[in-house]
N, CA, C and O atoms as CSV, one atom per row, in Angstrom:
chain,resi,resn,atom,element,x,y,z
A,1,UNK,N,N,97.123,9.714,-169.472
A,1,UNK,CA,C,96.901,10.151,-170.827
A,1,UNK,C,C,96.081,9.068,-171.526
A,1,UNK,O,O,96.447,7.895,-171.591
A,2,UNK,N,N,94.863,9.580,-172.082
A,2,UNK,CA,C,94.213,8.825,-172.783
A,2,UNK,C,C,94.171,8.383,-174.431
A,2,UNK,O,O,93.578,9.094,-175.243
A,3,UNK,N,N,94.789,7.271,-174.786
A,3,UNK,CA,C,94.430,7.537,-176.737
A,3,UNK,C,C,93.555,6.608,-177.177
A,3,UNK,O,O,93.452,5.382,-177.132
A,4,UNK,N,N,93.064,7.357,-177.535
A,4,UNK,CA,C,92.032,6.544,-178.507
A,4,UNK,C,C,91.748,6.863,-180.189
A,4,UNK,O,O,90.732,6.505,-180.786
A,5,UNK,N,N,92.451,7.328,-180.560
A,5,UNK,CA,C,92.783,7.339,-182.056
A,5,UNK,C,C,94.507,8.583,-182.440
A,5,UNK,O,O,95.357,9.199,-181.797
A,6,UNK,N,N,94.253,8.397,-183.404
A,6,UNK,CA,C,95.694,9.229,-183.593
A,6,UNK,C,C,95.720,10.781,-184.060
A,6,UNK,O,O,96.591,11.324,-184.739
A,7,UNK,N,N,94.323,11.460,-183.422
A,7,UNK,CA,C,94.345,12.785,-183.830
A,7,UNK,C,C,95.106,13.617,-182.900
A,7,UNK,O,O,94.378,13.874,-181.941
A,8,UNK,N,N,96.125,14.083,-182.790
A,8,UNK,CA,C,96.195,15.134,-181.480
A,8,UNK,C,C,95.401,15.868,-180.818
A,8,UNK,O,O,95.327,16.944,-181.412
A,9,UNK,N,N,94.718,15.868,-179.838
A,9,UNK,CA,C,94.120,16.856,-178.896
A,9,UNK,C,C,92.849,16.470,-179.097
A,9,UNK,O,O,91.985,16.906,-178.337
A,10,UNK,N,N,92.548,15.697,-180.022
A,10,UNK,CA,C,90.891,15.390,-180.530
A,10,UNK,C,C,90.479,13.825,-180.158
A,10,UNK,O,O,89.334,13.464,-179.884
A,11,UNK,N,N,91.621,12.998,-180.204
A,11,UNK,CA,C,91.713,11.533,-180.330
A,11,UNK,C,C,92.137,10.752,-179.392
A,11,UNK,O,O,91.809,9.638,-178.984
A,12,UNK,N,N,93.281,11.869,-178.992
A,12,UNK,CA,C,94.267,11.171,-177.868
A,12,UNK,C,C,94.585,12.884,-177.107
A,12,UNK,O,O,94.409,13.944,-177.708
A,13,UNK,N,N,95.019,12.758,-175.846
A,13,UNK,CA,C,95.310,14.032,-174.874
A,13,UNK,C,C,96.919,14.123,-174.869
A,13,UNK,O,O,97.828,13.305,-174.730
A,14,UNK,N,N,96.820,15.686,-175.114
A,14,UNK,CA,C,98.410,15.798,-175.350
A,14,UNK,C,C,98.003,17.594,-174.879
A,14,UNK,O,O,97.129,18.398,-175.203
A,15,UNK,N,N,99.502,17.596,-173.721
A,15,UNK,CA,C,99.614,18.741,-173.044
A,15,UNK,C,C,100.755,19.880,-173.858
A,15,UNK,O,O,101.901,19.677,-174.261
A,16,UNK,N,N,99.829,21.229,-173.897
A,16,UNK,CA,C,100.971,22.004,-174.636
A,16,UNK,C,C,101.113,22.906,-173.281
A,16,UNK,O,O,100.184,23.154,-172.512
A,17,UNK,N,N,102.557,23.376,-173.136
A,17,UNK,CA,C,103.699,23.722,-172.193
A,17,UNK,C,C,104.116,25.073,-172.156
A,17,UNK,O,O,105.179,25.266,-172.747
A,18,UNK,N,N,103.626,26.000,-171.670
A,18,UNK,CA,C,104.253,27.238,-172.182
A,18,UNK,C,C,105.707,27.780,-171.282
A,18,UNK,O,O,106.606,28.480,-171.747
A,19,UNK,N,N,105.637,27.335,-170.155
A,19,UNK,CA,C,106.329,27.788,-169.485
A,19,UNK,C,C,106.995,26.538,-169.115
A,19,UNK,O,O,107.042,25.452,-169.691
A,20,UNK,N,N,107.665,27.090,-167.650
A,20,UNK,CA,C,108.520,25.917,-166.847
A,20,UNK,C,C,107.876,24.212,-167.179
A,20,UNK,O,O,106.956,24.286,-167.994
A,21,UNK,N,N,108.104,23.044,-166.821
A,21,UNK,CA,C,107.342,22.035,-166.822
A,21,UNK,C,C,108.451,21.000,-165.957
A,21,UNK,O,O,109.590,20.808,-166.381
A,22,UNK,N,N,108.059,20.529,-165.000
A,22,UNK,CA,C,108.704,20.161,-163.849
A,22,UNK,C,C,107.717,18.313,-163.955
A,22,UNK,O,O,106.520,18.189,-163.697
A,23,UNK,N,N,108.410,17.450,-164.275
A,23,UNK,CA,C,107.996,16.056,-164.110
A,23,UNK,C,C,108.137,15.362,-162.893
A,23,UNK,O,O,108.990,15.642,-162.051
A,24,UNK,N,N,107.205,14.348,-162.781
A,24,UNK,CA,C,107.865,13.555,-161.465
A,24,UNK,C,C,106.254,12.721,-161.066
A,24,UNK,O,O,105.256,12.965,-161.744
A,25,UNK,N,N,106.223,11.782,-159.937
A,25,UNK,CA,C,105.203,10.828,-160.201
A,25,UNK,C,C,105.614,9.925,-161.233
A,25,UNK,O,O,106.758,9.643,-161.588
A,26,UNK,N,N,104.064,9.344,-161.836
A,26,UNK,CA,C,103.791,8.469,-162.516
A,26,UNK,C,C,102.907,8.914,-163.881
A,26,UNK,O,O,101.826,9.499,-163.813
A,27,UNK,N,N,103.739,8.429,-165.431
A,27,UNK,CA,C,102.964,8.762,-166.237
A,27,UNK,C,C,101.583,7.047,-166.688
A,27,UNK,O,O,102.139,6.021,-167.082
A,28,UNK,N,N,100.737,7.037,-166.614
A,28,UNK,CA,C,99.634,6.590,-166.798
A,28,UNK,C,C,99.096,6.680,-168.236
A,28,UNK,O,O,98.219,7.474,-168.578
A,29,UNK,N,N,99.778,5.682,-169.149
A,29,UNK,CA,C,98.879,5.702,-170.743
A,29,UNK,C,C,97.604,4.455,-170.786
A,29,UNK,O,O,97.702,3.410,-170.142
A,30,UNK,N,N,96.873,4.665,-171.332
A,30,UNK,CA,C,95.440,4.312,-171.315
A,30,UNK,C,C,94.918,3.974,-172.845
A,30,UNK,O,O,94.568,4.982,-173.458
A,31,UNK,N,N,94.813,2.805,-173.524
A,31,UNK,CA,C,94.042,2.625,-174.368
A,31,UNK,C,C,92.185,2.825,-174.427
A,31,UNK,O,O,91.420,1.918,-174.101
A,32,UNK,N,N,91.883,3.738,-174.746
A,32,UNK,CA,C,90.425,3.704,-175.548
A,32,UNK,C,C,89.342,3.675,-176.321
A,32,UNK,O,O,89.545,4.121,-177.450
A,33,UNK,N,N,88.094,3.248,-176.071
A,33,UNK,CA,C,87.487,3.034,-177.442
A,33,UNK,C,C,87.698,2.207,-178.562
A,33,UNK,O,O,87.469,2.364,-179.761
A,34,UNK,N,N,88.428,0.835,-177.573
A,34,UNK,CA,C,88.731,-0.278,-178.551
A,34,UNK,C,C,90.206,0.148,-179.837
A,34,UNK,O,O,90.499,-0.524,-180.825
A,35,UNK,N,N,90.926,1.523,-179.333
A,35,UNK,CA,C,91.875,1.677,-180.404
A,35,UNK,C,C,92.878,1.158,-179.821
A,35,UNK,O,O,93.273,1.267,-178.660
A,36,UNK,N,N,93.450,0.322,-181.094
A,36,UNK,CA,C,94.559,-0.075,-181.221
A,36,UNK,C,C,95.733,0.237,-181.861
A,36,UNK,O,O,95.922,-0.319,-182.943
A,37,UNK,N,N,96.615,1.040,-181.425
A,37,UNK,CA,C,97.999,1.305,-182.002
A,37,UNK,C,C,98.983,0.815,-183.306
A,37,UNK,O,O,99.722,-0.117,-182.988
A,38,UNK,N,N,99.093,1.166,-184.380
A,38,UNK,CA,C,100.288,0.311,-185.293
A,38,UNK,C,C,101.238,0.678,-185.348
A,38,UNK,O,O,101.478,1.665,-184.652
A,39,UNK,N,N,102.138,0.209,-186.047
A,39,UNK,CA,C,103.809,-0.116,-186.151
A,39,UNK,C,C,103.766,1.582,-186.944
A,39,UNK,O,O,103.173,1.799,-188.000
A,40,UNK,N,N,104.297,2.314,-186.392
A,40,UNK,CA,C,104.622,3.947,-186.799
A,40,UNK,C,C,104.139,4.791,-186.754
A,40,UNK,O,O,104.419,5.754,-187.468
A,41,UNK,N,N,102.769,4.769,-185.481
A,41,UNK,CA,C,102.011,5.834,-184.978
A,41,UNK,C,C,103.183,6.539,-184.057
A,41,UNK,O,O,104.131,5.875,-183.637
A,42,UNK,N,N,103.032,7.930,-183.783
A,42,UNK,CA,C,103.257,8.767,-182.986
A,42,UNK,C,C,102.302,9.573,-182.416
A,42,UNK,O,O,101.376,10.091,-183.039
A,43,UNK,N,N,102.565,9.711,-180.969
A,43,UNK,CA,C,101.621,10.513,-180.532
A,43,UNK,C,C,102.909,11.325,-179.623
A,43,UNK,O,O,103.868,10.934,-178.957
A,44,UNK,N,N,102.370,12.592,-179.985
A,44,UNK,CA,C,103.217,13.973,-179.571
A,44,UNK,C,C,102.716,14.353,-178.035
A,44,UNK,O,O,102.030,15.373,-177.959
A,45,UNK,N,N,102.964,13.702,-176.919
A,45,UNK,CA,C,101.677,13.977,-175.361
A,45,UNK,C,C,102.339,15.130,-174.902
A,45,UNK,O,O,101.591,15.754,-174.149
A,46,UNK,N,N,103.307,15.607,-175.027
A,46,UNK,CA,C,103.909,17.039,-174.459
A,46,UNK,C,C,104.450,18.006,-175.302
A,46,UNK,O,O,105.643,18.017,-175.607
A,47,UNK,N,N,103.868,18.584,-175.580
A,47,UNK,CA,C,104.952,19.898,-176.970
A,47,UNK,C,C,105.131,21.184,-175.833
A,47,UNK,O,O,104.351,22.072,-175.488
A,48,UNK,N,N,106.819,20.782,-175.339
A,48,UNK,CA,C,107.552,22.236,-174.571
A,48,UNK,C,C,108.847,22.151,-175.098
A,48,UNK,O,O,109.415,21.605,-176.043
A,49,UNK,N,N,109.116,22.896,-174.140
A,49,UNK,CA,C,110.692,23.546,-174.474
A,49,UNK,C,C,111.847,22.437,-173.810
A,49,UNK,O,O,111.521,22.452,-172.623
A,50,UNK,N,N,112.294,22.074,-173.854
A,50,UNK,CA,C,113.172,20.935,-173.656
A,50,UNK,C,C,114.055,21.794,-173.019
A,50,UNK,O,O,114.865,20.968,-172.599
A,51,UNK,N,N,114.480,22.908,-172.642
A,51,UNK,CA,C,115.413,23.507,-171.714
A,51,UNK,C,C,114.347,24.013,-170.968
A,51,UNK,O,O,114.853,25.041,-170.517
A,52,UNK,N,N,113.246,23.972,-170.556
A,52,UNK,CA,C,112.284,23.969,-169.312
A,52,UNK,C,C,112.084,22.898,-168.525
A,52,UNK,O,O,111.902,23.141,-167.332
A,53,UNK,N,N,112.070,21.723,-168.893
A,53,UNK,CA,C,111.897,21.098,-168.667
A,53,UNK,C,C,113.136,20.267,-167.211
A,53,UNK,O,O,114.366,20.322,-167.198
A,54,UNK,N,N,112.381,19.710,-166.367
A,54,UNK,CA,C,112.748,19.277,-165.182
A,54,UNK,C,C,112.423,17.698,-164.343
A,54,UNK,O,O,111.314,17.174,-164.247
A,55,UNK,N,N,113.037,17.444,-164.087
A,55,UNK,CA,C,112.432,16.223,-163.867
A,55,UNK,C,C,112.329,14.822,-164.645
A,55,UNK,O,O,112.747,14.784,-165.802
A,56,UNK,N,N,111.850,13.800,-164.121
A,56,UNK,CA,C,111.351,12.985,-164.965
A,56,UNK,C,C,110.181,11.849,-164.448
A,56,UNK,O,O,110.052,11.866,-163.224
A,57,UNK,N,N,109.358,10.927,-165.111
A,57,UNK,CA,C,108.478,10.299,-164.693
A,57,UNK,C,C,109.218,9.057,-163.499
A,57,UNK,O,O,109.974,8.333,-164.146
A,58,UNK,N,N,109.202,8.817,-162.604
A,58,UNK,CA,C,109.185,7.825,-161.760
A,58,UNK,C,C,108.830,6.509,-162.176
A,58,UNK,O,O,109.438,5.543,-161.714
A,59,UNK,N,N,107.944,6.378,-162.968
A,59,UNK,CA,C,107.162,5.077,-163.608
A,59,UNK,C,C,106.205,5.693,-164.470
A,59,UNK,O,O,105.380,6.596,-164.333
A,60,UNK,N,N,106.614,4.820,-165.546
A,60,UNK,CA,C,106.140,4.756,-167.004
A,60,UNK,C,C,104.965,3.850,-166.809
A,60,UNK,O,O,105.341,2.893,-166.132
A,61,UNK,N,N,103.438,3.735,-167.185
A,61,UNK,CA,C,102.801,2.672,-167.133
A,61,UNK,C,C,102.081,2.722,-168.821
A,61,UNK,O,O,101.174,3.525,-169.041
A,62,UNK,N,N,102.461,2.030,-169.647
A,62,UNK,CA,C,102.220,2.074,-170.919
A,62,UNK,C,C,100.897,0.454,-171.184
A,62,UNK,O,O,101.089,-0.464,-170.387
A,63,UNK,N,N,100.052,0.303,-171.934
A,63,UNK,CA,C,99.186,-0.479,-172.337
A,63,UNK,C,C,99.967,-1.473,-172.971
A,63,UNK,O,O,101.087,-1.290,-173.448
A,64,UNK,N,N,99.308,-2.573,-172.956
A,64,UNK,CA,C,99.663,-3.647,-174.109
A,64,UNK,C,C,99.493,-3.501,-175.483
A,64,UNK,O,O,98.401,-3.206,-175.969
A,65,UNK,N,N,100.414,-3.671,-176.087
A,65,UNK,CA,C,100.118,-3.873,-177.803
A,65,UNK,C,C,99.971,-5.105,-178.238
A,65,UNK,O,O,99.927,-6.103,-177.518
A,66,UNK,N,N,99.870,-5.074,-179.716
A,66,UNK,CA,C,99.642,-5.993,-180.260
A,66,UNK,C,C,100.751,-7.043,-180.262
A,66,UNK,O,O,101.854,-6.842,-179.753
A,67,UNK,N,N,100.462,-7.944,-180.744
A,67,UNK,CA,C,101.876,-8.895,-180.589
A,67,UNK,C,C,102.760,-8.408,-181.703
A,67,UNK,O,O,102.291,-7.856,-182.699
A,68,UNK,N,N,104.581,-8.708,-181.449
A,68,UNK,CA,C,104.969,-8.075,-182.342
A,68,UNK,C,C,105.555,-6.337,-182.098
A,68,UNK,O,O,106.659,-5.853,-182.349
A,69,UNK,N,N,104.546,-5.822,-181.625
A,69,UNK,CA,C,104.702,-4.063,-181.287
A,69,UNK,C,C,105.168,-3.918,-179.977
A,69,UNK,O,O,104.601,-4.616,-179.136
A,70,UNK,N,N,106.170,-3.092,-179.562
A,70,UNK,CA,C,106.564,-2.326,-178.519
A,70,UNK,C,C,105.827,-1.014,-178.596
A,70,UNK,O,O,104.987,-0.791,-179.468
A,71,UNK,N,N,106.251,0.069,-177.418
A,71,UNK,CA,C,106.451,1.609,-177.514
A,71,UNK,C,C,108.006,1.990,-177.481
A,71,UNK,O,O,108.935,1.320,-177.032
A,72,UNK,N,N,108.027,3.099,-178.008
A,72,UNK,CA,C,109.315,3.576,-177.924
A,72,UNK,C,C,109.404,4.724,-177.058
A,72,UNK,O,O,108.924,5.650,-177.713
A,73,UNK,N,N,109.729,5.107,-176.044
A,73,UNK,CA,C,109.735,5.819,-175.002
A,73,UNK,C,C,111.257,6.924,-175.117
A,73,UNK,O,O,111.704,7.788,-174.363
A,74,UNK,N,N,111.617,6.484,-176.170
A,74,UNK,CA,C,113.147,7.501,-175.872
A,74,UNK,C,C,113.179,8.540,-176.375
A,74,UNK,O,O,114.268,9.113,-176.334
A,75,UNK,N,N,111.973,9.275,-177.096
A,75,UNK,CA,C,112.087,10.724,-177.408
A,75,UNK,C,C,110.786,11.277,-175.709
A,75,UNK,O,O,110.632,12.484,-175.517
A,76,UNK,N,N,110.446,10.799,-175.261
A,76,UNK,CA,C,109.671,11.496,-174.351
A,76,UNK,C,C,110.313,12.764,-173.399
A,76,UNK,O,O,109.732,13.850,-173.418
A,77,UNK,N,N,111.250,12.619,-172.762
A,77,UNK,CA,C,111.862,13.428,-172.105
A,77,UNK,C,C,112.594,14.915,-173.302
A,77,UNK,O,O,112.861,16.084,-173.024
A,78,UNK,N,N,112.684,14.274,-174.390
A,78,UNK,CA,C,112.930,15.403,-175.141
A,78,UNK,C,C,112.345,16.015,-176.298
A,78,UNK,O,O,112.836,16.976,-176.891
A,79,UNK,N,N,111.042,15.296,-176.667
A,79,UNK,CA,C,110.519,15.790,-177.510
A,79,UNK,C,C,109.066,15.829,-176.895
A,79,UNK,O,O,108.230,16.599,-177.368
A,80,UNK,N,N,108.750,14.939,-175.768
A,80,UNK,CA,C,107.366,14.587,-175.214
A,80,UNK,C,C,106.517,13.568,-176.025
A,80,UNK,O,O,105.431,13.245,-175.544
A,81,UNK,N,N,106.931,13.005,-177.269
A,81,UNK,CA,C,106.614,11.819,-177.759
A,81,UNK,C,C,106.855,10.545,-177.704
A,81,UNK,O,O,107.899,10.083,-177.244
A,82,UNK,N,N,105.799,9.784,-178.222
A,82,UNK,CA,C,105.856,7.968,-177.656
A,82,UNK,C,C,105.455,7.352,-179.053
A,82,UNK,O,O,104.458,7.664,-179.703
A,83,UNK,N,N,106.244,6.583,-179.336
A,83,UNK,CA,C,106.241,6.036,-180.645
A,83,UNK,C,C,105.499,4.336,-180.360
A,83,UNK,O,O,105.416,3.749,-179.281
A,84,UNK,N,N,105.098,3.924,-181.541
A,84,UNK,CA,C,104.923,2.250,-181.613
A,84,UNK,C,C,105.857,2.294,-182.702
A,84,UNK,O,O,105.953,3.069,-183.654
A,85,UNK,N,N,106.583,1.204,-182.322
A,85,UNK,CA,C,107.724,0.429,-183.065
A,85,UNK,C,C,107.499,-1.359,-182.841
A,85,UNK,O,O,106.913,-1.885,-181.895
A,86,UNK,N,N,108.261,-2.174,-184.205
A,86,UNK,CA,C,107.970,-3.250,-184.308
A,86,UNK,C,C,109.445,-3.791,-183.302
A,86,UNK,O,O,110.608,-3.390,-183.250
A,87,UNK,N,N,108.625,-4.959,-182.546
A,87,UNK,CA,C,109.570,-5.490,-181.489
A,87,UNK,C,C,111.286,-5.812,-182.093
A,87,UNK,O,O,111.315,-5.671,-183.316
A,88,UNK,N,N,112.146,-6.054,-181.721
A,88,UNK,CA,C,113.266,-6.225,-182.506
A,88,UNK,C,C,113.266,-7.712,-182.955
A,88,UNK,O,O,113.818,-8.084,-183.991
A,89,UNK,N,N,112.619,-8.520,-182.116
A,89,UNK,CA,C,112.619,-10.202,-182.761
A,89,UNK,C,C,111.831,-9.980,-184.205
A,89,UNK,O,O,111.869,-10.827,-185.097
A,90,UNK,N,N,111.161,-8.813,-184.305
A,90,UNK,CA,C,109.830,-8.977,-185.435
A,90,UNK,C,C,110.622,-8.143,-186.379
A,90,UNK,O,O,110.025,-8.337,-187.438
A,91,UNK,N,N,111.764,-7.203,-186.677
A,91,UNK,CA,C,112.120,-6.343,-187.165
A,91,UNK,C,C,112.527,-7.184,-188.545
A,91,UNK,O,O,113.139,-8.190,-188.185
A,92,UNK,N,N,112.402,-7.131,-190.064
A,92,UNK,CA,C,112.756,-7.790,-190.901
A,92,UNK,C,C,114.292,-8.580,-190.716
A,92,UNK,O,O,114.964,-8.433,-189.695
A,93,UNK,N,N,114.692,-9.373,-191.792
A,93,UNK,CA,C,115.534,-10.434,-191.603
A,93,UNK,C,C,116.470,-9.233,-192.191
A,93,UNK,O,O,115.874,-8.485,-192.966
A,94,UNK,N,N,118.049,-8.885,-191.907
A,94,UNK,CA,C,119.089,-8.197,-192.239
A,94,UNK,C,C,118.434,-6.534,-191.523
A,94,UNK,O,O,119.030,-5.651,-192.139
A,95,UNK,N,N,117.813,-6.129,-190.862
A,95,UNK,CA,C,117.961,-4.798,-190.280
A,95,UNK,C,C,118.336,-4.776,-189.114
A,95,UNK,O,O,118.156,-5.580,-188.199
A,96,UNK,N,N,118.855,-3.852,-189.160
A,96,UNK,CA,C,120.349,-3.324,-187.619
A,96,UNK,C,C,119.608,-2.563,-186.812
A,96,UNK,O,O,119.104,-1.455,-186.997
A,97,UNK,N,N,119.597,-3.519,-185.598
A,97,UNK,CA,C,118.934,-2.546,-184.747
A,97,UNK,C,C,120.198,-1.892,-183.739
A,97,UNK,O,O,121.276,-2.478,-183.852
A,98,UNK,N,N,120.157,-0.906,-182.915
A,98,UNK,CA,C,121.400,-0.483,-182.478
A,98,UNK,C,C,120.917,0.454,-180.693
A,98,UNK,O,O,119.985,1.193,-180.377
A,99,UNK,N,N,121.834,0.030,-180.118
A,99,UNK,CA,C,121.394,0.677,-178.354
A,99,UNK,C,C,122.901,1.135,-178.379
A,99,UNK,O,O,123.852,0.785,-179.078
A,100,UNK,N,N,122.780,1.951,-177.464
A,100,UNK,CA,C,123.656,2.664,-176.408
A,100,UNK,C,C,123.592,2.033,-175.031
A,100,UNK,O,O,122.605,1.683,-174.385
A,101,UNK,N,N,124.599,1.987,-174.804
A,101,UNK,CA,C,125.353,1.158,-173.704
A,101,UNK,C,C,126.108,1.899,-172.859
A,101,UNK,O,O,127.282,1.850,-173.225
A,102,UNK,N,N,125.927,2.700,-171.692
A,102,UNK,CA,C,126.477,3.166,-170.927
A,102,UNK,C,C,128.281,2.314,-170.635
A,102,UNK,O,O,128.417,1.091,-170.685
A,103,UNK,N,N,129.125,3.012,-170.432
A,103,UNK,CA,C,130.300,2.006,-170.244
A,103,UNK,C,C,130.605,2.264,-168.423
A,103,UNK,O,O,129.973,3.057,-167.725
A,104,UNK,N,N,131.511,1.538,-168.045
A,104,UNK,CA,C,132.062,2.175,-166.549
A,104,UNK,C,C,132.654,3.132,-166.543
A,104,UNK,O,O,132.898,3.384,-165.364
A,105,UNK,N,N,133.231,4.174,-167.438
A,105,UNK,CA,C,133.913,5.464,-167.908
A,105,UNK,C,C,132.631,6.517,-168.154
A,105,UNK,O,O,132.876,7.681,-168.468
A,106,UNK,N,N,131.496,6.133,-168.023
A,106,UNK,CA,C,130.495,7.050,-168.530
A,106,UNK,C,C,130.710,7.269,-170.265
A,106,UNK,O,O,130.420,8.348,-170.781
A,107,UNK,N,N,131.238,6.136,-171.060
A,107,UNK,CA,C,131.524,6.346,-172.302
A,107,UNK,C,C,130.122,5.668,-173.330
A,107,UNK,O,O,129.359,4.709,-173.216
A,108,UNK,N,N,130.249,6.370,-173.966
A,108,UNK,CA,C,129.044,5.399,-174.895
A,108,UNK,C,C,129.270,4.477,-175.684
A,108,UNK,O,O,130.175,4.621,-176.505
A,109,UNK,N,N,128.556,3.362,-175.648
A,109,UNK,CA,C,129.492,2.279,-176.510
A,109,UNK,C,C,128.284,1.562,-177.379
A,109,UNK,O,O,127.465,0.897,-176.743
A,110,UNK,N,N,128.133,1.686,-178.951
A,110,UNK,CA,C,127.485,1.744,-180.017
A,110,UNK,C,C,127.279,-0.171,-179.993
A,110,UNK,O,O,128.367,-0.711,-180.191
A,111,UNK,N,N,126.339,-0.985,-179.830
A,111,UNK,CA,C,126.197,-2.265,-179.891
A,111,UNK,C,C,124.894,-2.040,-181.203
A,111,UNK,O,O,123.896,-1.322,-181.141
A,112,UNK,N,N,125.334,-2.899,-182.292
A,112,UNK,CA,C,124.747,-3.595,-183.176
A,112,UNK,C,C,124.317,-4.561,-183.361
A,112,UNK,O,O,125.148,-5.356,-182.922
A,113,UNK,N,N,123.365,-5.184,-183.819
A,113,UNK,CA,C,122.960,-6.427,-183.433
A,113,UNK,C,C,122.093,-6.948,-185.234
A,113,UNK,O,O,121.238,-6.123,-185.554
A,114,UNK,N,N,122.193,-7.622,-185.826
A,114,UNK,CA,C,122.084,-7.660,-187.200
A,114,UNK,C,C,121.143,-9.221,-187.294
A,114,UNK,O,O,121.489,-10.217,-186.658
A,115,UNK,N,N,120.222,-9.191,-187.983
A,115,UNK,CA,C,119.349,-10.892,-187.638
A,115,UNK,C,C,119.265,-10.967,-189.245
A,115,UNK,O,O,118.547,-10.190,-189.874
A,116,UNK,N,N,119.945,-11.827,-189.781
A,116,UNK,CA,C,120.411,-12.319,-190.795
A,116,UNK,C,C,119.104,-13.858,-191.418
A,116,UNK,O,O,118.633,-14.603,-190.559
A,117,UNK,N,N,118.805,-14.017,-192.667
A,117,UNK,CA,C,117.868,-14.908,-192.945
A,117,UNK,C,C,118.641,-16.330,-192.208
A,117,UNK,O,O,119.841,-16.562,-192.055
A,118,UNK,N,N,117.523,-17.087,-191.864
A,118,UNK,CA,C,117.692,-18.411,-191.239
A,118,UNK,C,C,118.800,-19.036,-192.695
A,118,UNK,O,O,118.483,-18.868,-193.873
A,119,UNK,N,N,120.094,-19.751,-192.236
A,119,UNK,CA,C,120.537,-20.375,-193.191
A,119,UNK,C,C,121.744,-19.652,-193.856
A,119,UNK,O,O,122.819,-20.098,-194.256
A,120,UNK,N,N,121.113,-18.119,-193.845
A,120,UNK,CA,C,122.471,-17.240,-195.146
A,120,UNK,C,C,123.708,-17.401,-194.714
A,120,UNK,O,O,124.591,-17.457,-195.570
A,121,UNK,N,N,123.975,-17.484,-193.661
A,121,UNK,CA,C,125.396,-17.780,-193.463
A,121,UNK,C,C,126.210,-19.339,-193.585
A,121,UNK,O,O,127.323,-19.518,-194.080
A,122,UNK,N,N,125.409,-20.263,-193.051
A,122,UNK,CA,C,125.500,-21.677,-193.551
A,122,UNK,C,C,126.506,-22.358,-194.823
A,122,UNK,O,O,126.436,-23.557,-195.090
C-alpha cells in the first residue's frame, strides 16, 4: 500500500471489499512523494465487513516516522485502518496511556501507566 498524502483513493491506496476478504502474507506500507505522516492522520486501507473477514497479515511492514510518532495498527483487522499516534514517551506530562494485557486465565487485565511533570510528586 502506497501513501503519499491523506486523500483516500487519490493520495494513498485503499481497498474497498464487497464480499468475502480472506488475509494472510505480508502487508507492505510505503511512504511516497516525500509525504510525511502527522500525529492524527488516518488512513482507512480496507473498508469491509468485519464478519467477512478472515485471516490476518503474517507481517506488518510499516515506514519510519518522524521522531516522536508511532502507527497504530489496532483498528486494522477491524476497521482496516492505520492511525499515526504520538509515541507514549512523547505523549504530554499527566496523560494515561492504557494496554490490555492478556492474563494466564485468558482474562484481560487493564494496565495504566500515568507520566506525571518531572518533580510534581517530590
Amino acid at each position: 500500500m502506497e501513501l503519499a498524502g491523506r486523500g483516500e483513493g487519490v493520495q494513498y491506496d485503499s481497498l474497498n471489499v464487497t464480499g468475502d476478504f480472506t488475509l494472510g502474507g505480508a502487508l507492505d506500507v510505503v511512504l511516497q512523494n516525500g509525504f510525511s505522516p502527522q500525529s492524527g492522520d488516518t488512513f482507512n486501507l480496507f473498508d469491509f465487513d468485519p464478519a467477512r473477514r478472515t485471516g490476518t497479515f503474517g507481517n506488518i511492514r510499516l515506514p519510519a516516522l518522524a521522531t516522536g510518532l508511532s502507527w497504530d495498527s489496532s483498528n486494522l483487522f477491524a476497521t482496516g485502518e492505520l492511525a499515526v499516534v504520538p509515541e507514549p514517551a512523547s505523549a504530554p506530562p499527566g496523560m494515561a496511556m492504557a494496554a490490555v494485557l492478556p492474563s494466564r486465565r485468558m482474562e484481560a487485565i487493564m494496565v495504566v501507566v500515568c507520566q506525571w511533570p518531572h518533580g510534581a510528586l517530590a
